[in-house]
C-alpha positions as CSV (number, residue, x, y, z in Angstrom):
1,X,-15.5,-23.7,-8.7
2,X,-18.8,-21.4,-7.5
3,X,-20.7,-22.0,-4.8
4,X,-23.4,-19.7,-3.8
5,X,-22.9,-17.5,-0.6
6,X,-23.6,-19.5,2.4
7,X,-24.9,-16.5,5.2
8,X,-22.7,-16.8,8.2
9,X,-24.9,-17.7,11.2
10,X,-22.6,-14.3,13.4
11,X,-23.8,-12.1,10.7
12,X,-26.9,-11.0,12.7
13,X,-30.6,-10.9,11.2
14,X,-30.2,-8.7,8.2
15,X,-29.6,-5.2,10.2
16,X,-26.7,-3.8,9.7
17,X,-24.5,-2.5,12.5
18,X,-20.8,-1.7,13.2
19,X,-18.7,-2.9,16.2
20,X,-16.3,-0.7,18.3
21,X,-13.3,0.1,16.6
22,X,-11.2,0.2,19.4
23,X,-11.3,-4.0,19.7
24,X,-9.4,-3.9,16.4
25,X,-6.2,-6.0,16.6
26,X,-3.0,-4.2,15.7
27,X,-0.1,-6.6,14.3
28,X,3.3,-4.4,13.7
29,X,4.9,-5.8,10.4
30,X,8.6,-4.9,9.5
31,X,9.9,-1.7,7.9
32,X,7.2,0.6,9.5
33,X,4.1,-1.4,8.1
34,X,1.2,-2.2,10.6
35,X,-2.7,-4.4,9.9
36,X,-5.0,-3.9,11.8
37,X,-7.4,-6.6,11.8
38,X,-11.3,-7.0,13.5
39,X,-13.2,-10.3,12.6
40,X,-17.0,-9.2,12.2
41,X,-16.9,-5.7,12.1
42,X,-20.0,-5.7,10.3
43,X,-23.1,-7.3,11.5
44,X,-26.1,-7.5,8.4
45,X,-22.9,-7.9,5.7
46,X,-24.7,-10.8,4.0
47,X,-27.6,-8.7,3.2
48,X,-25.4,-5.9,2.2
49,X,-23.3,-8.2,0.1
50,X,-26.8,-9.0,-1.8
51,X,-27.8,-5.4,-2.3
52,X,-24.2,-4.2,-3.9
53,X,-24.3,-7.1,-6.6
54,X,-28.0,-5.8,-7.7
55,X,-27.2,-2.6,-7.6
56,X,-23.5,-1.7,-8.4
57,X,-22.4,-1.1,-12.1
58,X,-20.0,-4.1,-12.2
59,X,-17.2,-3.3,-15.1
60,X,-15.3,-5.9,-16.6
61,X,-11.6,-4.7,-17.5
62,X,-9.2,-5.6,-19.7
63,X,-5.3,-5.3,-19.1
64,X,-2.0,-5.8,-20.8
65,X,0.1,-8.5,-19.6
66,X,3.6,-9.3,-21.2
67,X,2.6,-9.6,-25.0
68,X,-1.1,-9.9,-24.6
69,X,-4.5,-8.2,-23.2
70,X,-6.0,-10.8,-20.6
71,X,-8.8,-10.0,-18.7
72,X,-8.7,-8.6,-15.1
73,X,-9.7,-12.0,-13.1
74,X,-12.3,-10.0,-10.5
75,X,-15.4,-7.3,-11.2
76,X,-15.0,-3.6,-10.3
77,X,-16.5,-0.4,-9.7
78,X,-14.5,2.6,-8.3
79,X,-16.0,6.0,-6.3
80,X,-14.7,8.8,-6.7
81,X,-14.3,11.6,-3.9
82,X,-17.9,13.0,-4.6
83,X,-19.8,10.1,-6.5
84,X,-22.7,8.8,-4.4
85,X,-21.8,5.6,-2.8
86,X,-24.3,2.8,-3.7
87,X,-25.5,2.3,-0.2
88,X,-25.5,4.5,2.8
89,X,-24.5,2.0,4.6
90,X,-21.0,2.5,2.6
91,X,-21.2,6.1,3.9
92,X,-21.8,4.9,6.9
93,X,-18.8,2.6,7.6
94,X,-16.4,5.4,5.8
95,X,-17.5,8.1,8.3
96,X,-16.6,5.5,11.2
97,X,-13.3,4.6,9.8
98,X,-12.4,8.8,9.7
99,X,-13.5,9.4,12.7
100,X,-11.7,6.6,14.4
101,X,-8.4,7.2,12.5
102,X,-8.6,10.6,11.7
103,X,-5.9,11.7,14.4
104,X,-3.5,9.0,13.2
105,X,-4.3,9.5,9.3
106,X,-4.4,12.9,9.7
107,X,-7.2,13.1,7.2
108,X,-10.1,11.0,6.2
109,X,-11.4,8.5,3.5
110,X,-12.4,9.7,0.8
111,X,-12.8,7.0,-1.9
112,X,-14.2,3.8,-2.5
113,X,-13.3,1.0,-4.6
114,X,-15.4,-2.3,-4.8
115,X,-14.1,-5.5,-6.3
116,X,-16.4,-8.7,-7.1
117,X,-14.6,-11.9,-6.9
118,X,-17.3,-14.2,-8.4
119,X,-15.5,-17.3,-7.2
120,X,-12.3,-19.4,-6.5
121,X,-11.1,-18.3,-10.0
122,X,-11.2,-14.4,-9.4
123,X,-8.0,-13.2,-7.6
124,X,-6.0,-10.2,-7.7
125,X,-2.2,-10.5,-8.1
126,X,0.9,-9.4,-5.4
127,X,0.8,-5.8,-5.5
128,X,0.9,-2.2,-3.3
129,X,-1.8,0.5,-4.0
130,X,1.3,2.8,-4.3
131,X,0.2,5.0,-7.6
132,X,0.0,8.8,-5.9
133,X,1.1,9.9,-2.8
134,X,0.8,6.2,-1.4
135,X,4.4,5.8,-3.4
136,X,6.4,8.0,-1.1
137,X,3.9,8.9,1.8
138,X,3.0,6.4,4.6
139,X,-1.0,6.2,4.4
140,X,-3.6,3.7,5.1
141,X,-6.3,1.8,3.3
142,X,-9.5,0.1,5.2
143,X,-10.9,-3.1,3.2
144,X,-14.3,-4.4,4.8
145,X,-14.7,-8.1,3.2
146,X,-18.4,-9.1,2.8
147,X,-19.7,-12.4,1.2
148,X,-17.6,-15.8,1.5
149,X,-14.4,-15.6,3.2
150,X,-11.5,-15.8,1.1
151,X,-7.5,-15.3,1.8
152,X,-5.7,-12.5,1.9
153,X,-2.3,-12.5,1.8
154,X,0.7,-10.4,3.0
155,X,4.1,-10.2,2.5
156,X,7.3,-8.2,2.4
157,X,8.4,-6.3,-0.8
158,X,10.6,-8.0,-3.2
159,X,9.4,-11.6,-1.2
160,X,9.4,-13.6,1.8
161,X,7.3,-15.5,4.2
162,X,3.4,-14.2,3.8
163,X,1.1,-13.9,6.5
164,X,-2.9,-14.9,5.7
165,X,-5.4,-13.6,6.9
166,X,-8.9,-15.2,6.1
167,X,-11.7,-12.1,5.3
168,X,-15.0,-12.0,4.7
169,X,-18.6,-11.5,6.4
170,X,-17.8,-8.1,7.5
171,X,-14.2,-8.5,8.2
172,X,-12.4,-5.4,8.7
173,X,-8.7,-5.1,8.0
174,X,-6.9,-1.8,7.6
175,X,-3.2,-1.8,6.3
176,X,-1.2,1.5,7.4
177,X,2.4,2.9,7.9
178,X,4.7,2.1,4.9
179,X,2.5,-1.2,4.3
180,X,1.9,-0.3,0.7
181,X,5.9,0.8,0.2
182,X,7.3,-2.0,1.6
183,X,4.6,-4.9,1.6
184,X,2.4,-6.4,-1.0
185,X,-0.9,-8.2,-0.4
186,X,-2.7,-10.4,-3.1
187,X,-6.0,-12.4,-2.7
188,X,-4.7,-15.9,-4.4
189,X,-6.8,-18.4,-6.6
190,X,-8.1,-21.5,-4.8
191,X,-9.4,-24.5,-6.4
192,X,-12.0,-25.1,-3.6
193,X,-15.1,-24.5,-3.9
194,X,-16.0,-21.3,-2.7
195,X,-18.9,-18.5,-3.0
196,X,-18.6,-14.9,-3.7
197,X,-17.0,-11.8,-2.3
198,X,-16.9,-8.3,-2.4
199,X,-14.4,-6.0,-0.8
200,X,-14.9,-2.8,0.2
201,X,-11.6,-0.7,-0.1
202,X,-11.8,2.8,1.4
203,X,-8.6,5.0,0.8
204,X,-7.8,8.8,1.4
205,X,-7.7,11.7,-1.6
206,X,-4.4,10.9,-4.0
207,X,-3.8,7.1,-3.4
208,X,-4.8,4.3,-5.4
């Protein structure tokens, strides 16, 4: 079910502002895999949240699924390496992730790819973002969550016990190391009511 997005009272008074990196919250996963995690990241997201679904070219895709084409259960728009962002604050928040993790990247962000979940029914399935070099290179990818919290889960490759995390508001959580080799995350369907999210997912050059 949809609910509108109900502001979250933290989120500030509609500017927007980032929080030091350095109180992020490192969790070391299994095989090589790390999150980091920082609640709040980014103060004014609610009104940032309202200026990307205005303003971004929302695509609907279509995908093959066993013996049928279904559509893709979320909204998307993806950035390429030299396409103008949508908001400088999107800028903005990629030039602070590079800086800050630069040295332990080794290189910076580069792209940006936005999904819309409209609702409880929008979800995206268990998965890595390991097409390119993210297959056989250990990398990272920063999602900042804006809009409605919803669940994001983790878990090993090939299955076992997931860990949730709950994003949105301005949530930052960055997944590095072999995360997208030898975990999977998925944001699952809920049947309670819930309003809209976006998330912000900036990756380097070559991974998807």
């Amino acid at each position: 079910m949809s609910t509108p997005l109900q502001g979250s009272l933290l989120d500030g008074f509609g500017d927007t502002e980032f929080g030091s990196l350095r109180a992020a919250r490192r969790t070391v996963l299994e095989h090589g895999a790390w999150v980091d995690v920082l609640p709040g990241w980014l103060s004014g997201a609610d009104a940032l949240f309202e200026r990307l679904v205005d303003d971004v070219p929302w695509q609907a895709e279509r995908r093959p699924m066993y013996d049928r084409v279904v559509d893709v259960p979320r909204l998307l728009k993806f950035y390429a390496e030299h396409e103008p962002l949508p908001d400088p604050i999107l800028a903005d928040a990629r030039e602070a992730l590079s800086e800050h993790y630069r040295r332990e990247l080794g290189e910076s962000f580069r792209t940006a790819g936005l999904c819309y979940y409209r609702d409880g029914q929008d979800s995206v399935a268990w998965h890595g973002d390991n097409f390119g070099r993210g297959a056989t290179q250990d990398t990272m990818i920063a999602i900042v969550s804006i809009g409605a919290p919803r669940a994001l889960l983790l878990r090993p490759r090939g299955g076992g016990e997931s860990i949730r995390y709950q994003v949105g508001h301005g949530d930052l959580l960055v997944m590095g190391g072999s995360c997208q080799r030898t975990w999977e995350h998925a944001v699952p369907k809920t049947r309670k009511p819930t309003g809209p999210r976006i998330s912000i997912q900036f990756r380097p050059r070559g991974v998807r």
